[in-house]
N, C-alpha and C positions, 0 to 999 in steps of 0.2 A: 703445379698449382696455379689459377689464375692469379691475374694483379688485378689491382685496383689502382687508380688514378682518385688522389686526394688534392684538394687545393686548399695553401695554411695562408690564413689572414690574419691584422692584429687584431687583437682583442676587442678594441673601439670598433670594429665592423660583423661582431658577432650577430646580428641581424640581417646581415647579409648572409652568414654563412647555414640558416633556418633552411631545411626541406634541401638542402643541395649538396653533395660532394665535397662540402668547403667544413673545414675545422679551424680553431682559432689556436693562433701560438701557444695559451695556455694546454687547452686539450692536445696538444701534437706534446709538447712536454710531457704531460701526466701520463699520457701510453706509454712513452720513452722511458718513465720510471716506474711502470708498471713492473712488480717481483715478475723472476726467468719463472713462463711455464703459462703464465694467466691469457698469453695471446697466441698460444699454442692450435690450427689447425686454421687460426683465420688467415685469411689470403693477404699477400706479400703487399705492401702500399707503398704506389709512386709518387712520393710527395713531392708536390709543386709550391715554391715561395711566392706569396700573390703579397698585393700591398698592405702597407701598415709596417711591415718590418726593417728594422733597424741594422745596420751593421753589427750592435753586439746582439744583437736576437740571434742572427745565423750564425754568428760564431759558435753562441752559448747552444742552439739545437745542436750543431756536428762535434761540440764537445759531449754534450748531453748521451748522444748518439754511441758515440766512439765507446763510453763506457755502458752502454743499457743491455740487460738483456734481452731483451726484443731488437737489436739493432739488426739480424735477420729479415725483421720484418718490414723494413723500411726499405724504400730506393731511396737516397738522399744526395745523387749526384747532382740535379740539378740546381740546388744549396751550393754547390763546391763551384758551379760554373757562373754565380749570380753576375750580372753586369757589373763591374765597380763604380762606386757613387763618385761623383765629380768630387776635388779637392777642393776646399773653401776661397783658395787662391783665385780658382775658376768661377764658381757660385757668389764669390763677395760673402761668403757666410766662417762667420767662425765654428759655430754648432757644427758639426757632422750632420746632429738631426734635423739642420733649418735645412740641408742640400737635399735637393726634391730631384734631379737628376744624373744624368750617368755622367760618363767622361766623352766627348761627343768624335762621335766617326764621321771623317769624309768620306763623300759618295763618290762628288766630282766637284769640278772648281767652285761652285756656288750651291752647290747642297749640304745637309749635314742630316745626320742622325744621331739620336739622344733615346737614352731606356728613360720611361718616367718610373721615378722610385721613390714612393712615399715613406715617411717614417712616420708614426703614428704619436710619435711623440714630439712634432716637431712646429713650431711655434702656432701655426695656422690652426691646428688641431687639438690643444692645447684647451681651450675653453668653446667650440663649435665643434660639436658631430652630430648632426641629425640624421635620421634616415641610414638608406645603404649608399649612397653616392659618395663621389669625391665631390669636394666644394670647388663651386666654380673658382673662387680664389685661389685654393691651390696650384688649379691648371694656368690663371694670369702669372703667379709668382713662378711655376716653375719656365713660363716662355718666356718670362724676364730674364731667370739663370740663364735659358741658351742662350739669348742672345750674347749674353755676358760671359757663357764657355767658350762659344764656337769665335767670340772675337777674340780673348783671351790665348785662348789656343793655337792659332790657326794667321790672325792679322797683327800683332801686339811682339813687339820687341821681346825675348826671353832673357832678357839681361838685368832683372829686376829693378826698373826702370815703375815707375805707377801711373796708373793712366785711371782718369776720373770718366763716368759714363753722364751722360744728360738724356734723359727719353724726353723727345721733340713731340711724338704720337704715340698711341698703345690704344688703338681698339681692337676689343675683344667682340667674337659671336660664338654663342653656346649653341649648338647644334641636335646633342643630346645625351644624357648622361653617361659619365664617368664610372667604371665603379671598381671595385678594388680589386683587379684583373691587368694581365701585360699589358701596356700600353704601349705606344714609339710617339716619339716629339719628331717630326720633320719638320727641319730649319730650311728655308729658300732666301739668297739674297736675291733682291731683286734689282738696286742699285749701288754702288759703293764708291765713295771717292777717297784712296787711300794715297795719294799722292806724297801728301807731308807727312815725318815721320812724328809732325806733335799734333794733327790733328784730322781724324779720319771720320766720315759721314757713310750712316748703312741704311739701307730700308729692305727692307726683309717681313715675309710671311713664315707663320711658323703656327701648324697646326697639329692636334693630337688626336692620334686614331687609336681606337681600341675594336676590334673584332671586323677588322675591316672598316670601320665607320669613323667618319671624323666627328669626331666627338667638341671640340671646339678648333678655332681660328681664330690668328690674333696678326696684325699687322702692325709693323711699327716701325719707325722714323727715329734713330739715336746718336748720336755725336760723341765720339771718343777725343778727349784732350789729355795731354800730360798732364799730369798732377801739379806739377809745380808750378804749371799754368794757367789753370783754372781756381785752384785752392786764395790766391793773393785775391783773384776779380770776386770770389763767392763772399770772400772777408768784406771788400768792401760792399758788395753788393747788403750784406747783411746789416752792416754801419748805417746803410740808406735806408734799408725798412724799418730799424727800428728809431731811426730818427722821427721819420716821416710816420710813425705810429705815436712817438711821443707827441710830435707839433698836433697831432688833430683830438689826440686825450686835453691840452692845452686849450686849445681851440675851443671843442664843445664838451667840455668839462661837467659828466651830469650831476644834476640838482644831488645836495646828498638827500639818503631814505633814513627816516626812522621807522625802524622797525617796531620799536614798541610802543604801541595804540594807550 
């Protein structure tokens, strides 16, 4: 019997999934508890996990799965092979669902590769979904996480030692949309001074292709310090602004308003 080749998105990109091949987390569920017998004769489906979903969504499909009677009629290996999403240690995120990438592969000495892996529930997305695209902001927050995996991983003591990031530059160019399809994040340093072990400087390109196409570019300039080195200079730093916001409230202290006429 043939197959068919399906692609599951979250639910918030149900618009995307109109007129094409694509179904949403919920309809891939409802089949999966469709009673034994109702998908009897239709052709076997390769279901493919596209964005919008979460760690416990493909949990909960291949549990879904494991007991449905149609689980026949599903491929759902490539569910079992998903990239795993970067740990928060990596990403700076406590959520699971703020982590927008994978756990990041070296190529070679200054390359890296990253899966982009949206969760549809996860802060950016939360109150903005228009259209079928990914938000340009998505794709800046998650070439902030690499930069923050691939140093984390790769340049960064493993001795739970804390290192604070400062982004120096971060421009972004949008090239052409995103959409809720495999993507790869390719990380480039371009320069690096890791000389000291409390304070290391990177400048790195890092752009997102989807179907062959770079879909955005983003270059940036960032400075890694030990924590316990920069956390005392941020305090005082903080001392100073909000001084120096008090003396000029003092300064030109405006007229009061009455507001009732």
């Amino acid at each position: 019997m043939s197959e068919r080749v399906m692609l599951v998105v979250g639910d918030k990109f149900a618009q995307f999934a109109i007129g094409k091949d694509v179904i949403t987390l919920s309809q891939l569920c409802g089949l999966l508890g469709l009673p034994g017998g109702m998908m009897a004769g239709a052709p076997r489906v390769v279901v493919m996990p596209g964005q919008g979903l979460g760690d416990d969504d493909i949990d909960a499909v291949l549990t879904l799965a494991a007991g449905s009677a149609n689980a026949d009629r599903f491929e759902l290996t490539l569910w079992r092979l998903a990239p795993k999403r970067a740990h928060g240690t990596r990403s700076h995120k406590r959520d699971a669902r703020n982590t927008l990438i994978s756990e990041p592969r070296r190529l070679n000495e200054d390359v890296f590769e990253l899966d982009l892996l949206v969760d549809e529930d996860c802060e950016l997305m939360s109150d903005h979904q228009t259209g079928q695209h990914l938000q340009g902001m998505l794709l800046l927050e998650a070439a902030r996480q690499s930069f923050l995996a691939v140093t984390e991983a790769f340049f960064l003591p493993q001795d739970g030692t804390k290192f604070y990031f400062v982004i120096n530059e971060m421009a972004a160019t949008y090239n052409a949309f995103a959409f809720p399809l495999d993507a790869r994040i390719r990380y480039l340093i371009r320069e690096k001074d890791i000389g000291s072990p409390h304070r290391q400087r990177f400048v790195a390109d890092i752009v997102v292709v989807q179907c062959g196409v770079t879909a955005a570019s983003f270059h940036t300039v960032f400075t890694v310090f030990e924590d316990g080195r920069i956390a005392s200079k941020e305090g005082v730093l903080a001392q100073e602004a909000f001084n120096s916001h008090m003396a000029s409230l003092r300064q030109g202290e405006p007229a009061a308003v009455d507001w009732v006429q």
